[in-house]
Backbone as ProteinMPNN parsed JSONL, in Angstrom:
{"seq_chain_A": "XXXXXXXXXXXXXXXXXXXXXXXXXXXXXXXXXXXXXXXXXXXXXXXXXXXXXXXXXXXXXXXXXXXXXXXXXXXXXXXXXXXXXXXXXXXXXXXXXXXXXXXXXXXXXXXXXXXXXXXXXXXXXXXXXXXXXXXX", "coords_chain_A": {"N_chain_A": [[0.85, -1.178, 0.0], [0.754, 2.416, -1.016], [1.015, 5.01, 0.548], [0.087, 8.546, 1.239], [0.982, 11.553, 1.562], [-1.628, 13.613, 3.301], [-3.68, 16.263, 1.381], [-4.226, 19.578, 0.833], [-6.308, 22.753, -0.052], [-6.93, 23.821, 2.459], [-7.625, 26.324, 4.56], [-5.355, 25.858, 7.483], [-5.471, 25.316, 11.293], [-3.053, 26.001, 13.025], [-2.383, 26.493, 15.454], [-3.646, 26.99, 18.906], [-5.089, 28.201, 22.168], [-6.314, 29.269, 25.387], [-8.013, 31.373, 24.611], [-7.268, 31.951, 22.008], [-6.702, 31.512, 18.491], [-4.377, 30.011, 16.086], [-4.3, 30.642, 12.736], [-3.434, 29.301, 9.716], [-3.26, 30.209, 6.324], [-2.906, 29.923, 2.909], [0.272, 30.662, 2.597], [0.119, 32.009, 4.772], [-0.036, 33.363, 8.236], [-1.687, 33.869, 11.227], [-2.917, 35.045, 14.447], [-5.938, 34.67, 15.931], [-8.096, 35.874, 18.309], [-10.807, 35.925, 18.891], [-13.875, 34.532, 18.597], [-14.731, 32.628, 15.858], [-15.643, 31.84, 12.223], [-13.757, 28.765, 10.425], [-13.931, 27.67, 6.9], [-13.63, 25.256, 5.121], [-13.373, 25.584, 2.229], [-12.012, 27.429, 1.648], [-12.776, 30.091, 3.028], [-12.628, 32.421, 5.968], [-14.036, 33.976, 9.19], [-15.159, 36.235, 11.502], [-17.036, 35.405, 14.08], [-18.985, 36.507, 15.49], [-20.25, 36.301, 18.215], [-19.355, 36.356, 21.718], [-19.957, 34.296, 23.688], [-21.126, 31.759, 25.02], [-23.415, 31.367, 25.619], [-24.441, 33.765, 24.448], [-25.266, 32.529, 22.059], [-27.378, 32.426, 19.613], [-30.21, 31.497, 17.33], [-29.443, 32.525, 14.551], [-26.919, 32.356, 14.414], [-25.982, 29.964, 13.661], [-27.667, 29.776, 11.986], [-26.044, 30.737, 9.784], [-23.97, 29.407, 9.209], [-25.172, 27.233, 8.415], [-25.932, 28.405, 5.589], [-23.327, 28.487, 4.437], [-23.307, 25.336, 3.484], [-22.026, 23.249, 4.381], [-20.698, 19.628, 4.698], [-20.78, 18.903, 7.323], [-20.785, 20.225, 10.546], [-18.339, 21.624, 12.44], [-18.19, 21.941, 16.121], [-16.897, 24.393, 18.518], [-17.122, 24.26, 21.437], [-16.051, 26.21, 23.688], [-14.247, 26.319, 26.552], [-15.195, 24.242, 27.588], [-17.084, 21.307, 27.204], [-20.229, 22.008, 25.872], [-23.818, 21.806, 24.779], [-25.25, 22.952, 22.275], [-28.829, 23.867, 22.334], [-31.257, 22.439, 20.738], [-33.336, 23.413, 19.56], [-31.861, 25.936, 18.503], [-30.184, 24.667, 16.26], [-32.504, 24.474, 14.447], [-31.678, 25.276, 11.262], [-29.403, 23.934, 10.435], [-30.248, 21.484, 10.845], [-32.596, 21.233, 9.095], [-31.805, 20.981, 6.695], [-30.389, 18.918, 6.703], [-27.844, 18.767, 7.852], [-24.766, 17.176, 9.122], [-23.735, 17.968, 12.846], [-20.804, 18.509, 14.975], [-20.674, 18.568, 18.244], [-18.038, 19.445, 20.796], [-15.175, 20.541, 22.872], [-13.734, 23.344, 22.394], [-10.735, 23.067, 21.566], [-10.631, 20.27, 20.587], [-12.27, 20.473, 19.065], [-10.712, 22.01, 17.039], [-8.912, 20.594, 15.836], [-10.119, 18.105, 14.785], [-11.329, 19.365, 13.19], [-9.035, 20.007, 11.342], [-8.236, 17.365, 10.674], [-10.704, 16.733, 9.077], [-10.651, 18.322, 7.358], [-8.284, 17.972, 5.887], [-9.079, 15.526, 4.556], [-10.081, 16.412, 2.503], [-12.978, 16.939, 3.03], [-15.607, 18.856, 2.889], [-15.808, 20.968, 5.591], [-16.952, 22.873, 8.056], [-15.465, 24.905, 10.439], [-16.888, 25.863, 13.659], [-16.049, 28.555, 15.912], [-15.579, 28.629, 19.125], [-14.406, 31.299, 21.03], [-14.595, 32.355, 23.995], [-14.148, 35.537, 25.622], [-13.589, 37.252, 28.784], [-16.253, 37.185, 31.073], [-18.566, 39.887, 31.564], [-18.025, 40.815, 34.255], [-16.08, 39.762, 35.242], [-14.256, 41.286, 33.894], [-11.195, 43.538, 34.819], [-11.268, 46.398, 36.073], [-10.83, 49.657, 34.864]], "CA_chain_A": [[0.0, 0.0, 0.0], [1.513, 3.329, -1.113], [0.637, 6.183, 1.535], [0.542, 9.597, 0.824], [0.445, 12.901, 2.839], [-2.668, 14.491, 2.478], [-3.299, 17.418, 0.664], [-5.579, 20.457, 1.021], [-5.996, 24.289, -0.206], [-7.939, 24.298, 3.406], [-7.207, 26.88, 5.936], [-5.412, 25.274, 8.811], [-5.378, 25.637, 12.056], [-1.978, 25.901, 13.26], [-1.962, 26.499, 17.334], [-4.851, 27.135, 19.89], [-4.699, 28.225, 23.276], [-7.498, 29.695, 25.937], [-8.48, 32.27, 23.99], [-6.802, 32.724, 21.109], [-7.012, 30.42, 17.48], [-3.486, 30.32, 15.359], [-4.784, 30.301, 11.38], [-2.683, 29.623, 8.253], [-3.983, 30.031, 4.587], [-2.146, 30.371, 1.408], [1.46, 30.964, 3.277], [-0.087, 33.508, 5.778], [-0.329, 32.882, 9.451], [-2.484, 34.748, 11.678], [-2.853, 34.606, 15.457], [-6.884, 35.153, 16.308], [-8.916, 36.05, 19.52], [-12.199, 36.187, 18.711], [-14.564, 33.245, 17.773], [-14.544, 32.488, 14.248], [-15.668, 30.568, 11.5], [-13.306, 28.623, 9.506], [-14.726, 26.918, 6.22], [-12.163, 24.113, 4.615], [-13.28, 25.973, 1.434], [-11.159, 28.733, 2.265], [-13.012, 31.394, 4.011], [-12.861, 32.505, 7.517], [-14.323, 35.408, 9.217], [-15.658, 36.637, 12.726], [-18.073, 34.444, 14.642], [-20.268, 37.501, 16.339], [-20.802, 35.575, 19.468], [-18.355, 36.153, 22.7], [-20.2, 33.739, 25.183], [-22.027, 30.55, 24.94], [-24.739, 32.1, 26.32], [-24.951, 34.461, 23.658], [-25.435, 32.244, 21.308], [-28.791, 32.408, 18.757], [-30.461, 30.577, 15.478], [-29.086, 33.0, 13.583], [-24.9, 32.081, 14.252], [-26.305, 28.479, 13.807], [-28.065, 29.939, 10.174], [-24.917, 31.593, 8.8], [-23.225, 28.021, 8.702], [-25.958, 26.072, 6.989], [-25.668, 29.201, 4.294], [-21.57, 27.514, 3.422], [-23.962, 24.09, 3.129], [-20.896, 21.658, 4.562], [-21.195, 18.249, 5.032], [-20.488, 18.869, 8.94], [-20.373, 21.712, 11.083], [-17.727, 20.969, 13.874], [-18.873, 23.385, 16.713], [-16.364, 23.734, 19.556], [-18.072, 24.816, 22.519], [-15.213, 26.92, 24.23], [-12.841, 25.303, 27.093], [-15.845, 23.026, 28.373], [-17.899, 20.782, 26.663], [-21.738, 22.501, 26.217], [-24.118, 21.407, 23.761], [-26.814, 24.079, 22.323], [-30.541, 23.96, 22.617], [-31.621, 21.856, 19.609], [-33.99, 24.9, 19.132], [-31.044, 26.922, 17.714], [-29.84, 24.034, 15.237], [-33.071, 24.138, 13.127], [-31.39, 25.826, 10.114], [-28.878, 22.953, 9.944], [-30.876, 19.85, 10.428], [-33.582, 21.239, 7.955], [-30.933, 21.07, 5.77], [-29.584, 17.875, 6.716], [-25.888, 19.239, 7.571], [-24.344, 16.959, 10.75], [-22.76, 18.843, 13.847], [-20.452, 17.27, 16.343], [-19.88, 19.652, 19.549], [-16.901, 19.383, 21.209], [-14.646, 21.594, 23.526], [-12.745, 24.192, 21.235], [-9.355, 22.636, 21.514], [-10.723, 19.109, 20.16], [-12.821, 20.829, 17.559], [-9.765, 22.142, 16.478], [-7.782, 19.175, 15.674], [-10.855, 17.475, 14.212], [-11.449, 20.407, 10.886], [-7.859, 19.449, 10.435], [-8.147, 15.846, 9.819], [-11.563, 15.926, 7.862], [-10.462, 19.482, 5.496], [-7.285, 17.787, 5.519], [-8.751, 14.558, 4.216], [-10.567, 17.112, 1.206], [-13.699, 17.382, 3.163], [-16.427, 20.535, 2.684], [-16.654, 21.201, 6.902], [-16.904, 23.821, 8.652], [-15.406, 24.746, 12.403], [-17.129, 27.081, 14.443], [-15.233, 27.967, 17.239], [-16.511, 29.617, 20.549], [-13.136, 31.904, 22.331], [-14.736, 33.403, 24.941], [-13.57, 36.336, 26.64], [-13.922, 37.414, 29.935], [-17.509, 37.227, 31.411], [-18.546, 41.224, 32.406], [-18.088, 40.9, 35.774], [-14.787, 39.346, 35.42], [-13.541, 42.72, 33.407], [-11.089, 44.654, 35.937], [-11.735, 48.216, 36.246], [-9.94, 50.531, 34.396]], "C_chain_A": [[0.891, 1.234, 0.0], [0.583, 4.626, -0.489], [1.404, 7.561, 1.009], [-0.44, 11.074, 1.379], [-0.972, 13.439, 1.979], [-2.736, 16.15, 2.112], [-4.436, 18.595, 0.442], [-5.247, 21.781, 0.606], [-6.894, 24.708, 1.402], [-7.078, 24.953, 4.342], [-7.054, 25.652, 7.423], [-5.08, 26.166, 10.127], [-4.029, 24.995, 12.795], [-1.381, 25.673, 14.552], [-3.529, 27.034, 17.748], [-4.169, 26.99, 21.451], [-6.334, 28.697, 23.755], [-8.442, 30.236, 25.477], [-7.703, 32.86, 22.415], [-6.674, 31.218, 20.182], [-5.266, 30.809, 16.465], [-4.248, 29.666, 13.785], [-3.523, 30.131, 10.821], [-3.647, 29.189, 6.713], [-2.948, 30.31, 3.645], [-0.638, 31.28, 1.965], [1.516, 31.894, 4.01], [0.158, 32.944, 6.965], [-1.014, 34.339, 10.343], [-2.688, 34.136, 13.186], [-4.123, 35.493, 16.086], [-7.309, 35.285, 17.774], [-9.998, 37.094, 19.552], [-12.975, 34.991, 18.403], [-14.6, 33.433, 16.509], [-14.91, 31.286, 13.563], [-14.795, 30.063, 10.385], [-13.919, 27.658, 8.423], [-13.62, 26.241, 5.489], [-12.564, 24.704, 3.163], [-12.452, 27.318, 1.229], [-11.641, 29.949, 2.556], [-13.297, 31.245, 4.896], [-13.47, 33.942, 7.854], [-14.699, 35.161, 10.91], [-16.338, 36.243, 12.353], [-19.39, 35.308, 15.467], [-20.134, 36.564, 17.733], [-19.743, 35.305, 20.684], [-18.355, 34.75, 23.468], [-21.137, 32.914, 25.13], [-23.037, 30.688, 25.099], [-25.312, 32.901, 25.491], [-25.674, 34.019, 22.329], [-27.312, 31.731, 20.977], [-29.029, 31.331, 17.791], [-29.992, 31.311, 14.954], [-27.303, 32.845, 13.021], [-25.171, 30.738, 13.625], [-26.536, 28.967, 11.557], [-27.204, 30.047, 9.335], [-23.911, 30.287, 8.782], [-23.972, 27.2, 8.011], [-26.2, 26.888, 6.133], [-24.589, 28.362, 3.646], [-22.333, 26.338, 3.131], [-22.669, 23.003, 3.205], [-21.694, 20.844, 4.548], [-21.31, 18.264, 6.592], [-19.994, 20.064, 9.265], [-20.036, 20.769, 12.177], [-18.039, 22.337, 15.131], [-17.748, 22.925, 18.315], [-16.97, 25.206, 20.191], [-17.68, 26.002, 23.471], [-14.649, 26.05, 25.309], [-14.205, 24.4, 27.704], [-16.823, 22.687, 27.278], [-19.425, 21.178, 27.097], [-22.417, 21.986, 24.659], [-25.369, 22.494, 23.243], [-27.987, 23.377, 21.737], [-31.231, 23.431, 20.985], [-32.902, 22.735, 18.903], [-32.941, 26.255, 17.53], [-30.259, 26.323, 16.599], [-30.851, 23.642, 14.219], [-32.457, 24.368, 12.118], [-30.344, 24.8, 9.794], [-29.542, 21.75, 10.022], [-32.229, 19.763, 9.547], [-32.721, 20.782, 6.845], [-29.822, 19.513, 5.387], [-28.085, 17.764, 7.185], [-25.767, 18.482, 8.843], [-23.85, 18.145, 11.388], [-22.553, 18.099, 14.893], [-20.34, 18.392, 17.281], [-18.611, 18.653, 20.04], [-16.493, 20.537, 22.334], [-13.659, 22.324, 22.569], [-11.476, 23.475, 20.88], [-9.46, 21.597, 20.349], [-11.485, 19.644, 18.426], [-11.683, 21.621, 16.354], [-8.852, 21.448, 15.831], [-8.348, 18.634, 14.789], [-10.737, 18.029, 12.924], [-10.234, 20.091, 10.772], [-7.675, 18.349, 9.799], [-9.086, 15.814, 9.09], [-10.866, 17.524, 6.996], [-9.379, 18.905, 5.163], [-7.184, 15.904, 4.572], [-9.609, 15.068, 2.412], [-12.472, 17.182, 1.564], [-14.304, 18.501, 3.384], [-16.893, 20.214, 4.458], [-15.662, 22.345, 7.361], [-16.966, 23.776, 10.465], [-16.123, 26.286, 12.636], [-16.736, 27.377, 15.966], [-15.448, 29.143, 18.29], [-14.987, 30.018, 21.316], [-14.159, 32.921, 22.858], [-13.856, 33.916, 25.613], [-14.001, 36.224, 27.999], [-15.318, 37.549, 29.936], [-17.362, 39.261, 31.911], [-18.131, 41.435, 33.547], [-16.4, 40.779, 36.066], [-13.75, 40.49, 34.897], [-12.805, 43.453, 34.712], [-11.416, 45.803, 35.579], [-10.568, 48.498, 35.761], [-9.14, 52.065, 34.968]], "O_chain_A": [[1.767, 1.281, 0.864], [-0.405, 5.084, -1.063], [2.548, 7.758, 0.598], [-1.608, 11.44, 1.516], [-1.275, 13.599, 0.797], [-1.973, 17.025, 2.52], [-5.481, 18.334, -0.155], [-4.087, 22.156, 0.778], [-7.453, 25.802, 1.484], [-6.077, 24.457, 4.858], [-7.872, 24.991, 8.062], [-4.605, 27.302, 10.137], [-3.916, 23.806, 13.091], [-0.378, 25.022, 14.844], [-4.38, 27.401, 16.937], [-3.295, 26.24, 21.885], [-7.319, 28.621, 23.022], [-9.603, 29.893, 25.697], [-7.695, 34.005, 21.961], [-6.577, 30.11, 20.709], [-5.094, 32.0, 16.206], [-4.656, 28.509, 13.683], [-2.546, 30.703, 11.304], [-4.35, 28.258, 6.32], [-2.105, 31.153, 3.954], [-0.54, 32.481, 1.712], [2.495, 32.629, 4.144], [0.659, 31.825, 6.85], [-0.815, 35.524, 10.077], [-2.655, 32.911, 13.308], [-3.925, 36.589, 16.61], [-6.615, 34.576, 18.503], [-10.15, 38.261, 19.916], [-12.287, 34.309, 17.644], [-14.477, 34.581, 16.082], [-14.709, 30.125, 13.921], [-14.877, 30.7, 9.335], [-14.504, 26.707, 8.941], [-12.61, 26.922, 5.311], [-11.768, 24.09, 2.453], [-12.693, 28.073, 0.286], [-10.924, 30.926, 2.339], [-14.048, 30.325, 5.221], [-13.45, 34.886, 7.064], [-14.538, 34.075, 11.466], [-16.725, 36.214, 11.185], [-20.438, 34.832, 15.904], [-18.959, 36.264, 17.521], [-19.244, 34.181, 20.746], [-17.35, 34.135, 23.824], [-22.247, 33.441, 25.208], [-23.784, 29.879, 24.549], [-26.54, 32.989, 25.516], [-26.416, 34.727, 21.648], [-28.121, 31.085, 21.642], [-28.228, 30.445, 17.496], [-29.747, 30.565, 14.006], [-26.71, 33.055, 11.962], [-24.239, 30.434, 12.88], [-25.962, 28.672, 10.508], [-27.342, 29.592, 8.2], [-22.906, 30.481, 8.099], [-23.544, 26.5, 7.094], [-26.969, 26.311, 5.364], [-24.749, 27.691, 2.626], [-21.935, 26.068, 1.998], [-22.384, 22.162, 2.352], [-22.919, 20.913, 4.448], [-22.107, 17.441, 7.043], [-19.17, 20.78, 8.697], [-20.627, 19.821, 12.695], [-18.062, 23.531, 14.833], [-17.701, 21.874, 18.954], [-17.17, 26.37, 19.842], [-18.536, 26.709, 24.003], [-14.549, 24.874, 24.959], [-13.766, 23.704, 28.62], [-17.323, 23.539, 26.544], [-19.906, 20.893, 28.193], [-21.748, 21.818, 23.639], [-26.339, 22.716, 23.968], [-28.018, 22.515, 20.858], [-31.653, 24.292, 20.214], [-33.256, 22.565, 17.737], [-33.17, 26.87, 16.488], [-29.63, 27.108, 15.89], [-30.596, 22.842, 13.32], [-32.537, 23.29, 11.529], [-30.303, 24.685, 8.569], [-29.329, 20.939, 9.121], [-32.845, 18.729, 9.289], [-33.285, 20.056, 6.027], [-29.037, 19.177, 4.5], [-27.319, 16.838, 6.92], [-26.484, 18.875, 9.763], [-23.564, 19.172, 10.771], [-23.296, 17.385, 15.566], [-19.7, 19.32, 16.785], [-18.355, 17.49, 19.727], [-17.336, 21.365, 22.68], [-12.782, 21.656, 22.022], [-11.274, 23.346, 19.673], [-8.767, 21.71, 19.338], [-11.291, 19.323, 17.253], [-11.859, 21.732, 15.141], [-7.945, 22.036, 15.242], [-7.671, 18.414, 13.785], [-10.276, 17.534, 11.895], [-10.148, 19.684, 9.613], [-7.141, 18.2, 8.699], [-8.93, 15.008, 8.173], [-10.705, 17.403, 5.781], [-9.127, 19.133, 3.98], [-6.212, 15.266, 4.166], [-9.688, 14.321, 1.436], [-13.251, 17.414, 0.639], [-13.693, 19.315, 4.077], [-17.872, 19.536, 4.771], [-14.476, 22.646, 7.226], [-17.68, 23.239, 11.312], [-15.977, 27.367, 12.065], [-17.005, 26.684, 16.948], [-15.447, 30.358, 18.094], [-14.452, 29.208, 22.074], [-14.485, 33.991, 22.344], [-12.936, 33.316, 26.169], [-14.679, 35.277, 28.395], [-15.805, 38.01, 28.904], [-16.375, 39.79, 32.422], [-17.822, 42.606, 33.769], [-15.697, 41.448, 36.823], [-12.621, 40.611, 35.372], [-13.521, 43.929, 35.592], [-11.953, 45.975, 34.484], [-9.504, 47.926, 36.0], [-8.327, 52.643, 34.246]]}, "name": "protein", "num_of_chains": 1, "seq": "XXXXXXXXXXXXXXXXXXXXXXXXXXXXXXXXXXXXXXXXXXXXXXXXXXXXXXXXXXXXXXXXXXXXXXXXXXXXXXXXXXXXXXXXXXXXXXXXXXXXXXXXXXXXXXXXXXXXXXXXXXXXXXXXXXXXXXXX"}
C-alpha cells in the first residue's frame, strides 16, 4: 500500500490556546482572539458571538448558508451542547454537527479538510464574562 500525505488548499489551524485560534492560509499565518468561522473551502471570518450564552439561530443559520457536510462546533474550554432549538437551520438542511470543547474541535477540521472534506469549524473563544472585566 503506497501512503501519501494528504493534501488540502484548506485553511489550517496551526496552534490554539485559551483564547486565542493560530490560522494559516495560502502561506499567511495569523494569530486570532475572537470566535470564528473557519470553512475548509477557504473562508474565515468573525463568529459575532463572545459567550455561549450568547449564542442564537441566527450564528447556527450563517453556517448552513456555506452548506458543509459537517459543522464541527467547539463549545469553548468546556464541553456545552446548544438547545436543539437553535440548530433548526442545519438539520432542515440535513448538515451533521459534532460539539466538542474548542481545543478538540480544532484538531478534528484538520483531519476531515485535511482529508478534502467541505466542513466547517465554528469555534466559541470566549472572553472574559462582564463581571470578570477589571476596572480601568
Amino acid at each position: 500500500m503506497k501512503l501519501q500525505p494528504d493534501r488540502s488548499n484548506a485553511p489550517t489551524i496551526l496552534g490554539y490556546g485559551p483564547d486565542w485560534v493560530g490560522l494559516g492560509f495560502q502561506g499567511t499565518a495569523e494569530k486570532l482572539h475572537h470566535s470564528l468561522i473557519v470553512d475548509s473551502r477557504g473562508s474565515t471570518f468573525a463568529w459575532g458571538c463572545q459567550r455561549f450564552e450568547q449564542l442564537q439561530s441566527s450564528h447556527f443559520e450563517r453556517l448552513a448558508e456555506l452548506a458543509p457536510e459537517l459543522v464541527v462546533f467547539g463549545s469553548g474550554s468546556t464541553l456545552r451542547f446548544p438547545s436543539p432549538a437553535l440548530l433548526q437551520s442545519l438539520m432542515v438542511r440535513r448538515i451533521g454537527i459534532e460539539t466538542m470543547d474548542t481545543v478538540a474541535a480544532c484538531r478534528t477540521y484538520n483531519i476531515l479538510a485535511g482529508e478534502g472534506r467541505h466542513v466547517v469549524a465554528a469555534l466559541l473563544l470566549e472572553g472574559p464574562a462582564p463581571c470578570d472585566v477589571p476596572p480601568q
